[in-house]
C-alpha positions as CSV (number, residue, x, y, z in Angstrom):
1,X,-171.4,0.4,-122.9
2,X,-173.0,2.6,-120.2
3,X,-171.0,0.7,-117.3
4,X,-167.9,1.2,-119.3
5,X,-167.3,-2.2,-121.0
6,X,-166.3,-2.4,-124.4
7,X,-168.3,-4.1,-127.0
8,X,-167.5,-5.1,-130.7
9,X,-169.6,-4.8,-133.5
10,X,-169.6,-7.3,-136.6
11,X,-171.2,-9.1,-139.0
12,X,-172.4,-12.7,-138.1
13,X,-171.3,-13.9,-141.2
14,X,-167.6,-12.1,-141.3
15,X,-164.7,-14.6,-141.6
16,X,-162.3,-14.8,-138.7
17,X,-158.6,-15.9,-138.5
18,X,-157.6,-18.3,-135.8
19,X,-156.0,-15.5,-134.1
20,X,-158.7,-13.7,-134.2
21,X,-161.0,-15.8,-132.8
22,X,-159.1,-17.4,-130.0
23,X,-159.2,-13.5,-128.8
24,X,-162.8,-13.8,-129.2
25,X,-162.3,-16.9,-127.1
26,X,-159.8,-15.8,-124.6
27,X,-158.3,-19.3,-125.5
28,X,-154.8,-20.0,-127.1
29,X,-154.5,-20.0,-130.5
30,X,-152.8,-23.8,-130.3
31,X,-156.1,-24.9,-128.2
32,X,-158.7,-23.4,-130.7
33,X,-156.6,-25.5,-133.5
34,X,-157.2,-28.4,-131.3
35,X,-161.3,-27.4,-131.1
36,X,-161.0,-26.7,-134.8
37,X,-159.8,-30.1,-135.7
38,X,-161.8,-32.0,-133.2
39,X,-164.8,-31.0,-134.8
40,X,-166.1,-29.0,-132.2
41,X,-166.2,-25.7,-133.9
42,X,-167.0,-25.4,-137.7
43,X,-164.1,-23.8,-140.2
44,X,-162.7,-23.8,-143.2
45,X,-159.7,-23.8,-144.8
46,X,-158.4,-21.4,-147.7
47,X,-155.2,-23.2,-148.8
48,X,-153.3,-23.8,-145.3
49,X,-155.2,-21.0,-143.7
50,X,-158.6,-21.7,-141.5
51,X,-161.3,-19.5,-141.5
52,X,-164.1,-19.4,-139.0
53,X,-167.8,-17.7,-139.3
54,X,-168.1,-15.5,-136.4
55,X,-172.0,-16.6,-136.1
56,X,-170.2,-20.4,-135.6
57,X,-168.1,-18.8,-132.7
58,X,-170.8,-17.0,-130.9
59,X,-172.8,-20.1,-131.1
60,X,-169.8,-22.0,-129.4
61,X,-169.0,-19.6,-126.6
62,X,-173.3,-19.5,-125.6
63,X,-172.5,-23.4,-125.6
64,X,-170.2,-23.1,-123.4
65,X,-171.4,-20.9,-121.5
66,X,-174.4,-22.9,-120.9
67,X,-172.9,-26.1,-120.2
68,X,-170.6,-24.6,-117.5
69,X,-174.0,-23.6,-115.5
């Protein structure tokens, strides 16, 4: 915050539409589908709609951020 960058504040257990997280992300909404499906992130579905924990998404993007190192 103090160098200006904006942060977001939310509960680890909140819900997130697939838009939503591919923002999160800064991934496609098509390409997080494909992650989705492939197992690689963990979601739910409510009717046709996926839901994703935002704990499970944090988790994924420290993954990744790790294995890019």
């Amino acid at each position: 915050m103090f160098k200006g960058n904006a942060i977001t504040v939310m509960p680890i257990y909140a819900e997130l539409s697939t838009q939503e997280t591919a923002e999160l992300l800064n991934i496609s909404r098509p390409h997080l589908v494909e992650l989705l499906e492939q197992g690689k992130i963990p979601f739910r579905k409510m009717g046709t709609h996926r839901r994703v924990l935002a704990k499970d998404v944090f988790d994924y993007k420290q993954y990744i951020g790790v294995k890019q190192c």
